[in-house]
C-alpha positions as CSV (number, residue, x, y, z in Angstrom):
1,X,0.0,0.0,0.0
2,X,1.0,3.5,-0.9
3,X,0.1,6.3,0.7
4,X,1.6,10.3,0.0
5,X,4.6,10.8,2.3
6,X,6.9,13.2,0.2
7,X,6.7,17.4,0.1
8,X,7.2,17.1,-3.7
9,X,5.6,16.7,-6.6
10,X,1.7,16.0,-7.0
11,X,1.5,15.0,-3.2
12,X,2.4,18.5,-2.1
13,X,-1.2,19.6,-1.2
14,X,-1.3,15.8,1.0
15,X,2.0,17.0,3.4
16,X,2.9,20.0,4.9
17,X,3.6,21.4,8.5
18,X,2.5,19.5,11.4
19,X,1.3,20.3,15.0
20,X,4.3,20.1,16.9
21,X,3.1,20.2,21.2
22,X,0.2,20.7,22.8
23,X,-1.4,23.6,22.3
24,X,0.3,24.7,18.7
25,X,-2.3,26.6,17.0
26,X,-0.9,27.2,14.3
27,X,-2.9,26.6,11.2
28,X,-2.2,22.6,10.2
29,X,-1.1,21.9,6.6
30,X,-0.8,18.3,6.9
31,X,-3.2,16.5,4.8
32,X,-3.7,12.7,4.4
33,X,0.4,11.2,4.5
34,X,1.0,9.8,7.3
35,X,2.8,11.5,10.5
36,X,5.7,10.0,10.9
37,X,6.6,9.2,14.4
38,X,9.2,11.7,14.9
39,X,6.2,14.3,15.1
40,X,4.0,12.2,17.7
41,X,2.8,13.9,20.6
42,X,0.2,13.3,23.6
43,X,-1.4,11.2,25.2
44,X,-5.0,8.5,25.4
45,X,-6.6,10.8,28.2
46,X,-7.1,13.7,24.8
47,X,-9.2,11.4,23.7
48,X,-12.0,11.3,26.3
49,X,-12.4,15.3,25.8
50,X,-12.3,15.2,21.8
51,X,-14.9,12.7,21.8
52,X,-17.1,13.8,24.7
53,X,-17.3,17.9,23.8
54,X,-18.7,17.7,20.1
55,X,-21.7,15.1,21.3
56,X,-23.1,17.8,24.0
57,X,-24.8,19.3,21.1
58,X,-29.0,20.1,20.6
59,X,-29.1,17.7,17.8
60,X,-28.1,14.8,20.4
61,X,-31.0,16.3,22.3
62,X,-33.4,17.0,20.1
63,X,-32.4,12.7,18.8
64,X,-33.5,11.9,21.9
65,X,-36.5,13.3,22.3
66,X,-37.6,11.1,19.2
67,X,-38.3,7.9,21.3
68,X,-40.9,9.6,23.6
69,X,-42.8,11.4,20.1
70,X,-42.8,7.9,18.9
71,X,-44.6,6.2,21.7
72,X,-42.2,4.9,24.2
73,X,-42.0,5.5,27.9
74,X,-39.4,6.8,29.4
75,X,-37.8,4.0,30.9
76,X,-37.9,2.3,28.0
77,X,-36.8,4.6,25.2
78,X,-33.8,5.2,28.1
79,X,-32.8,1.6,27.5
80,X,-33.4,1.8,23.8
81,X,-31.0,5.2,23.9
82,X,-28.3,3.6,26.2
83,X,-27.9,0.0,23.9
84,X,-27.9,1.8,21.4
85,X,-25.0,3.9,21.6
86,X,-23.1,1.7,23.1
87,X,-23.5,-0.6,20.4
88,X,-22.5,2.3,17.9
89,X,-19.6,3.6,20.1
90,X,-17.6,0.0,20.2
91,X,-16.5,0.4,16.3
92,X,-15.7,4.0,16.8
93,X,-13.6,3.0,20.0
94,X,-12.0,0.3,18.2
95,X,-10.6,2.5,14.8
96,X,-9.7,5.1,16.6
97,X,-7.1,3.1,17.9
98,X,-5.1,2.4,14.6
99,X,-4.4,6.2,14.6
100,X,-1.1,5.7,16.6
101,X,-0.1,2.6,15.1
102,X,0.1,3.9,11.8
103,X,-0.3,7.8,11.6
104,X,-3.1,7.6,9.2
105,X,-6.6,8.6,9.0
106,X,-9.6,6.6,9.0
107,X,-10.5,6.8,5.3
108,X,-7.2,7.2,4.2
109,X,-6.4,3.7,5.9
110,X,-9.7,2.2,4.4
111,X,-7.7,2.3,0.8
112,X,-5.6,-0.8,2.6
113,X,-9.1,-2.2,2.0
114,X,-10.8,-0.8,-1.2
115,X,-7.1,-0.4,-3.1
116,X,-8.5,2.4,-5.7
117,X,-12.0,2.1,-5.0
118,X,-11.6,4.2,-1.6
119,X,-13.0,6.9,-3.9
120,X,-16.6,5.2,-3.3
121,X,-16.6,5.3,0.9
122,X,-14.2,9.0,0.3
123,X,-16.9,10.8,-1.5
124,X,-19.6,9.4,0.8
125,X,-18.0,10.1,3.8
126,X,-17.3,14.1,2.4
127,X,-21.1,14.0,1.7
128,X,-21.9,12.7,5.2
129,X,-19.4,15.2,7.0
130,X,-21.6,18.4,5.2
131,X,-25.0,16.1,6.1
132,X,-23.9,16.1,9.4
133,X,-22.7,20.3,9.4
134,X,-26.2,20.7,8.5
135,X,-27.9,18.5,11.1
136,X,-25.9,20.1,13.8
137,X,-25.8,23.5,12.1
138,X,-29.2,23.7,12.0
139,X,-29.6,24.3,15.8
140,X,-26.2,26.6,16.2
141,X,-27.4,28.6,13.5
142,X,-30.8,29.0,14.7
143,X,-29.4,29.8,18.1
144,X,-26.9,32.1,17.0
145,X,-29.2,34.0,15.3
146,X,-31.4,34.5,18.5
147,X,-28.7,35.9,20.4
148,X,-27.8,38.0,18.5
149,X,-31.4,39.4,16.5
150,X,-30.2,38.1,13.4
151,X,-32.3,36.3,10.5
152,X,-31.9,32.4,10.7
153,X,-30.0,32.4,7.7
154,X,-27.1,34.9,8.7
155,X,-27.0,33.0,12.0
156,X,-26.2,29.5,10.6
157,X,-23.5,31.6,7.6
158,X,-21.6,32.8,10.6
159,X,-21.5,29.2,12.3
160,X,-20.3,27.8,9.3
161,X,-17.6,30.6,8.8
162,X,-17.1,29.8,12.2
163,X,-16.9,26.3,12.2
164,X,-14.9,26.3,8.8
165,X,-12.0,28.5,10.6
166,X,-12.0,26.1,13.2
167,X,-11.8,23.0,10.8
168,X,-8.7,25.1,9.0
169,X,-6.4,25.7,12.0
170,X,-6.9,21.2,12.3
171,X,-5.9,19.2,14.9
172,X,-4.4,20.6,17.8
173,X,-7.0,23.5,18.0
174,X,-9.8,21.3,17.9
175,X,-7.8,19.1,20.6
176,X,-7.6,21.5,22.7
177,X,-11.0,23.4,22.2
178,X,-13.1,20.5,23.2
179,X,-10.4,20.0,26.3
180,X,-11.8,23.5,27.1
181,X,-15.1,22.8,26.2
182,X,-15.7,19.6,28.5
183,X,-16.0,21.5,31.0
184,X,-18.1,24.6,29.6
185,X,-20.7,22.8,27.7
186,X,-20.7,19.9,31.0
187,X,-21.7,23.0,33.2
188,X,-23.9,24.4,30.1
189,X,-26.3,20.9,30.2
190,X,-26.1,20.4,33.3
191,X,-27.7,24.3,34.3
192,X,-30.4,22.9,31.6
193,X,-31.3,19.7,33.3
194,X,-31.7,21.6,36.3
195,X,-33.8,24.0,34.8
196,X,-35.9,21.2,33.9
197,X,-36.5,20.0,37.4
198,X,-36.9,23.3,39.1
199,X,-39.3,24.0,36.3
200,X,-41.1,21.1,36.3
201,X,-40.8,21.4,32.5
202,X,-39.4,17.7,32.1
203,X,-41.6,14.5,33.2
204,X,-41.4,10.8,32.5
205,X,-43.4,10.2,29.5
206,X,-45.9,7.2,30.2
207,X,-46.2,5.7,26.5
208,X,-49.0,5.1,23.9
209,X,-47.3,2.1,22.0
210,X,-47.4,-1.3,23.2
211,X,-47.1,-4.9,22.5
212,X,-45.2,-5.6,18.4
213,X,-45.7,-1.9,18.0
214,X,-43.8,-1.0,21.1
215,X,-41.2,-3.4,20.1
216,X,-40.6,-1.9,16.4
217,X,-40.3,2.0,18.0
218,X,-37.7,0.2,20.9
219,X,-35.8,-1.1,17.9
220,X,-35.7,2.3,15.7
221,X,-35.3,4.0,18.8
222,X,-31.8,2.4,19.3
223,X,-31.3,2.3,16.0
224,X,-31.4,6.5,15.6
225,X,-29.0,6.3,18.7
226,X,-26.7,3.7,16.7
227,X,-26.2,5.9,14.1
228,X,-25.3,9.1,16.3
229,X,-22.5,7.2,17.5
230,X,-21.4,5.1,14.7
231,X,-21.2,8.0,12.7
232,X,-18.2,8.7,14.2
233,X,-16.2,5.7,13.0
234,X,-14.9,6.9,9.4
235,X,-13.5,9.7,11.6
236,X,-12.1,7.4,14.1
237,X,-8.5,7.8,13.7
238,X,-8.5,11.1,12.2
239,X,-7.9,12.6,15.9
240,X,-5.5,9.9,17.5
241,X,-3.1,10.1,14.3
242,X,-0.6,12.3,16.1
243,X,-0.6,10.1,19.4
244,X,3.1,8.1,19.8
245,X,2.6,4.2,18.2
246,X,3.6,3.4,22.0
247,X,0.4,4.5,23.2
248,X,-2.0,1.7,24.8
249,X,-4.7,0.7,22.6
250,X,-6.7,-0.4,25.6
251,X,-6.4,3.1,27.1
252,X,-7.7,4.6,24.0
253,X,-10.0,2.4,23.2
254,X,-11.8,3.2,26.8
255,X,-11.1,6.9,26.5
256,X,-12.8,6.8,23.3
257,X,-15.4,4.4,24.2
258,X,-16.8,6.2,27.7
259,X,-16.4,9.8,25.5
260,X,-19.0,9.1,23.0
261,X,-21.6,6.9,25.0
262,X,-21.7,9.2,28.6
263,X,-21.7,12.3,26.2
264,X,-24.4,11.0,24.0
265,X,-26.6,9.2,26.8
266,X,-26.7,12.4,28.9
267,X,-27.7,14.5,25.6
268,X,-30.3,12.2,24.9
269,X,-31.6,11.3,28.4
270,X,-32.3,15.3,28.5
271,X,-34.1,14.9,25.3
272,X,-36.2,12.2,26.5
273,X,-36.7,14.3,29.9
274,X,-37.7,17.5,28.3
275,X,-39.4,16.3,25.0
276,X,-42.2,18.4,26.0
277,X,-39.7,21.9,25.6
278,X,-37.5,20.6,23.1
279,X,-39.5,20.7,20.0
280,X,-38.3,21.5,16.3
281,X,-37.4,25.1,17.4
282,X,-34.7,23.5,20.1
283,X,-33.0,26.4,20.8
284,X,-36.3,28.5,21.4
285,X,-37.0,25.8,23.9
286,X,-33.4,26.5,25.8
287,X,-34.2,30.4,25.9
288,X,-38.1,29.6,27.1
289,X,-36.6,27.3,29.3
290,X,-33.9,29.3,31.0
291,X,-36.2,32.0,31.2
292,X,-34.8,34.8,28.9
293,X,-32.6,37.2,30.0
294,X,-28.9,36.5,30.6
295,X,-29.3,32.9,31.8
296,X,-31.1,32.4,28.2
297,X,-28.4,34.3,26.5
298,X,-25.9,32.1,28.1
299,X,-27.6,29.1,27.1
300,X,-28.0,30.0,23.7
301,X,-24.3,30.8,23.3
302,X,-24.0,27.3,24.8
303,X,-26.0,25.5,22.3
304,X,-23.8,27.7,19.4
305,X,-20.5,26.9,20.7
306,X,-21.7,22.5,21.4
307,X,-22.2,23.4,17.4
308,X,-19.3,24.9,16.2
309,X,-17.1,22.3,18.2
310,X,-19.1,19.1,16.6
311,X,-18.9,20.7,13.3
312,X,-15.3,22.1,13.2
313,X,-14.3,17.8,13.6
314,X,-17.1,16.8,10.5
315,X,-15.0,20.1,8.7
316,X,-11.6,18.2,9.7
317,X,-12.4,14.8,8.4
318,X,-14.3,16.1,5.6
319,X,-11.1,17.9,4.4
320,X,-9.2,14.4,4.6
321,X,-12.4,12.4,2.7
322,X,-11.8,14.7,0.0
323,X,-8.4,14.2,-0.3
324,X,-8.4,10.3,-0.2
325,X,-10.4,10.5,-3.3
326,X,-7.8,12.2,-4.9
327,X,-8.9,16.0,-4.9
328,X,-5.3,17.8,-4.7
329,X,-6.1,21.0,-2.6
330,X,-5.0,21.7,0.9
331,X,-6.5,20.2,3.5
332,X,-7.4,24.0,5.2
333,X,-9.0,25.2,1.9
334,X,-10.9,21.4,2.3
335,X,-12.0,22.0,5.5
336,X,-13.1,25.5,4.6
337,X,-14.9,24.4,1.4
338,X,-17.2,21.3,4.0
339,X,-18.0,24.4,5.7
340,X,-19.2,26.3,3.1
341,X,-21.3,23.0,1.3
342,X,-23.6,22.4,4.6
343,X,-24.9,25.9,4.2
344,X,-27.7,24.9,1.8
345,X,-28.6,21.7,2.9
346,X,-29.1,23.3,7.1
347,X,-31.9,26.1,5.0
348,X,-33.6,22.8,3.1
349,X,-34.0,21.4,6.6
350,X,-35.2,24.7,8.5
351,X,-37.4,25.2,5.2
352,X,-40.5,22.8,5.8
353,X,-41.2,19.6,9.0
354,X,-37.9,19.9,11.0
355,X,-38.1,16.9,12.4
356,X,-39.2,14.7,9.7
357,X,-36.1,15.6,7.4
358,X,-33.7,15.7,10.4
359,X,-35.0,12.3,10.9
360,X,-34.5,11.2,7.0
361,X,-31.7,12.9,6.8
362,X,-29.4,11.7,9.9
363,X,-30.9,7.6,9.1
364,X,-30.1,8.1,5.6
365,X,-26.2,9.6,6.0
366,X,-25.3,6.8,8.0
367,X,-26.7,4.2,6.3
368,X,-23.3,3.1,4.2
369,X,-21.1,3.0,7.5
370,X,-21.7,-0.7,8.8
371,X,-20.7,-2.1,5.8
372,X,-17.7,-0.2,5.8
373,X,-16.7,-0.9,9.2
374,X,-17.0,-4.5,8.6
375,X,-14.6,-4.3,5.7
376,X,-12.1,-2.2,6.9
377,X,-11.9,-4.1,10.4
378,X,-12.1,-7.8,8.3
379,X,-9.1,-6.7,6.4
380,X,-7.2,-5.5,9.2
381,X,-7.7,-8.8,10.9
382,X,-6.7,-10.6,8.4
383,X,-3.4,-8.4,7.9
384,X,-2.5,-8.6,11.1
385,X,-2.6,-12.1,11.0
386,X,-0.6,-12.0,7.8
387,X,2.2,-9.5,9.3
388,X,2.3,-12.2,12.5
389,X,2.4,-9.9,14.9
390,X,5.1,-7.6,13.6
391,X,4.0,-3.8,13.8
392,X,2.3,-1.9,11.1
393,X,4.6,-0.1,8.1
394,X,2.4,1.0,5.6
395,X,4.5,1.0,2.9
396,X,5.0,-2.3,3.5
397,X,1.6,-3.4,3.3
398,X,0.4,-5.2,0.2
399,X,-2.1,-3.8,-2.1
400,X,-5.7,-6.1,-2.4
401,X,-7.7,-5.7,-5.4
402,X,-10.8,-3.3,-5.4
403,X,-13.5,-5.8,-6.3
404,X,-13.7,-8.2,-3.1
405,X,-14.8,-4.5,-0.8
406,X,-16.7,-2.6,-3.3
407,X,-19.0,-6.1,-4.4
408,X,-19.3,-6.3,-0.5
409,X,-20.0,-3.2,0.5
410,X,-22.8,-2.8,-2.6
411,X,-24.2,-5.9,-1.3
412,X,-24.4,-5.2,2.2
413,X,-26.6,-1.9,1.1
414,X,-28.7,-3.6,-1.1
415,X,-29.4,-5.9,1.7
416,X,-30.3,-3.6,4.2
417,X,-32.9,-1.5,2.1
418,X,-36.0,-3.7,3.0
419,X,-34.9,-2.9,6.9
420,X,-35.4,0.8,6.3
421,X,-37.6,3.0,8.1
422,X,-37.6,6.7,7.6
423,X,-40.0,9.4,6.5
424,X,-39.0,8.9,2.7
425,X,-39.0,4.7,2.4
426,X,-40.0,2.4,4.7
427,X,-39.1,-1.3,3.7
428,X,-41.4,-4.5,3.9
429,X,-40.2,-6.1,5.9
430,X,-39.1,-3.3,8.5
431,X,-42.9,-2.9,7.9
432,X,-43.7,-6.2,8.8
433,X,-41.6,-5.5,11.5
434,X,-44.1,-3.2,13.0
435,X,-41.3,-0.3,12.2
436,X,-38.4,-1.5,13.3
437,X,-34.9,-0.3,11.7
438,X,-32.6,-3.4,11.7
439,X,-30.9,-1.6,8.1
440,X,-27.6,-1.3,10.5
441,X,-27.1,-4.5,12.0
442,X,-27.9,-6.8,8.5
443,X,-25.2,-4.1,6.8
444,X,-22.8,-4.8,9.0
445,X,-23.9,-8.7,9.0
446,X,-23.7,-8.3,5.2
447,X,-20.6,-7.2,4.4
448,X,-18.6,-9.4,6.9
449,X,-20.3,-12.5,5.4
450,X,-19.3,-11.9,2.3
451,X,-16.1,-10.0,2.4
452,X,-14.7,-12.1,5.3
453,X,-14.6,-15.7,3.3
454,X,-13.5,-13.8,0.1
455,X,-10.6,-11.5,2.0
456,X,-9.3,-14.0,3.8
457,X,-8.7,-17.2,1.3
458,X,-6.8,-14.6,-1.6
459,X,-3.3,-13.8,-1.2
460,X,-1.8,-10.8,-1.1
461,X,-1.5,-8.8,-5.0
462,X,2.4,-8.0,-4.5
463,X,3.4,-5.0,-7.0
């Protein structure tokens, strides 16, 4: 396997200068080639804060408050929200830690897999990272906007120019913004959930759904919270790439792992607590809820700033998506141009039903990332096996022809269509299933079955 490693030549825009300590702000050229181990820095505990900020967001709320419109109690959409995410976080856990053992990105490491064909999972993982700008946008934007007595639409453009500087600088200032912003947006959602019991604004919902019914909403209930947290995956190693190859894996992987499911969990317990205030207009429902004034103003500069952290890491990856698909521009002018592509899709959503097309939209970008996860982790197995335990060296690794991943991956889509359920397509048999999304779990079930049997009896291609 090849990957861009020189400052010459047509790999120029793919290197550059690196972050060099903790706390370097300085803007980070570094695109996709790897960073070689002379420039590693840090340590696993980085990675609890980088993966716990960017989830205390309104959309992680406002996902939560979906089990309780749908029917559930609130005991029970808790369990739904809690298995889910965990279920989602495990893969994210896992890739991020191939970040220090190799220096690479996620996507840029899923071309060990897909050869040449990486373009197919590059280009819809640079689509999902502006999908997901727009779902998260939507609700800095809109708060944004009423701080500050601006129209919705000039509130979301400064988020995204926001966001998009954010995404430029790379790395170490998003490392060490969400280090900051642990705290900040901890305090920020906790003053909310305290608002809601000194209110009385939050209550356990009691349900309206029951028996097969109540099973199908428990099942797309988890799914929805699944997807939150798997969505994180193609990004995995993106922000553990800089961490020393020395680093333990187990530390990571737990850093990681408790990051994304307490950050998401509490979000969405909040959601489930307060569906009754957090409606389409979320960040209305904040300002009601805080009761105006400065203690609104605070909170809605809360909600902007959970926005512009989440979004300035979909800006980061984003930039390294498009260049694993071969698009030689500089990663900051990448970043910047992710920004600057969610800006249409976050007025579509604000345009008509909220919550049906932040439903359609946040099933629907997710939807391609099981199967990929199961090819990428299948073929690392399988190298590591090969390699017999020695450590990873990239350029050492093999090529594997395209066909075995992209015939898998294509497959394991086409297999989870009938398991759809969302506001645009709703399969049979999810419909026979009384609504339950199981799209996820046959993906993933999908591509392993038929990319495992395939990848692992072909030998290396060597040349």
């Amino acid at each position: 396997m090849t990957l861009p490693h020189a400052s010459s030549g047509p790999v120029a825009a793919f290197d550059g200068r690196m972050p060099s300590a903790p706390g370097d702000w300085r803007i980070e050229a570094r695109g996709i080639a790897p960073v070689p181990e002379s420039h590693r820095y840090g340590g696993p505990g980085r990675l609890f804060t980088v993966w716990f900020a960017p989830n205390l967001t309104m959309t992680g709320v406002f996902t939560g408050t979906v089990g309780v419109a749908l029917g559930l109690d609130f005991a029970t959409a808790l369990a739904a929200v809690v298995l889910g995410t965990v279920i989602g976080a495990i893969p994210t856990a896992y890739l991020g830690t191939w970040g220090s053992r190799t220096g690479a990105g996620q996507l840029p490491l899923a071309r060990l897999a897909f050869g040449r064909a990486v373009v197919l999972p590059g280009v819809l993982q640079w689509l999902s990272s502006i999908a997901w700008d727009a779902l998260i946008g939507l609700f800095g934007g809109d708060a944004l906007a009423r701080l500050c007595g601006w129209p919705f639409w000039l509130g979301v453009l400064v988020m995204m120019a926001a966001q998009g500087a954010l995404g430029v600088l790379g790395y170490e200032a998003i490392h060490r913004l969400q280090k900051t912003m642990t705290a900040v947006l901890a305090l920020a959602f906790a003053a909310l959930a305290w608002r809601l019991a000194d209110t009385g604004a939050g209550g356990l919902a009691h349900g309206s759904v029951h028996g097969a019914d109540r099973a199908g909403v428990f099942v797309l209930t988890g799914t929805i919270a699944l997807s939150l947290a798997l969505s994180w995956a193609p990004y995995a190693s993106d922000f553990s790439r800089y961490l020393p190859r020395e680093t333990s894996p187990v530390r990571m992987f737990w850093c990681t792992l408790l990051g994304v499911v307490v950050s998401f969990t509490a979000v969405q317990t909040l959601g489930l607590w307060g569906a009754a205030v957090f409606t389409d207009q979320t960040a209305h429902g904040v300002d009601t809820l805080l009761g105006g004034g400065a203690p609104g103003a605070l909170g809605l500069l809360a909600v902007a700033l959970a926005a512009l952290c989440s979004n300035a890491m979909n800006d980061y990856s984003g930039s390294l998506a498009l260049q694993t698909v071969g698009v030689r521009i500089p990663r900051p002018l990448a970043a910047a141009l992710a920004a600057l592509a969610g800006f249409p899709l976050v007025l579509w959503m604000h345009a008509a039903d909220t919550a049906t097309r932040f439903q359609n939209v946040l099933l629907f970008v997710g939807y391609w990332i099981p199967g990929f996860v199961a090819i990428v982790v299948v073929d690392w197995l399988a190298r590591r096996r090969e390699r017999s335990g020695r450590p990873v060296d990239l350029a050492a690794e093999p090529p594997r022809p395209a066909w075995p991943a992209v015939s898998a991956f294509a497959l394991s889509f086409a297999a989870a269509v009938p398991f759809m359920d969302t506001g645009l397509y709703v399969g049979p048999l999810a419909a026979a299933l009384h609504g339950a999304d199981l799209a996820y779990y046959v993906a993933f079930l999908a591509a392993a079955l038929v990319y495992g049997p395939v990848r692992l009896r072909r030998r290396p291609v060597r040349g």
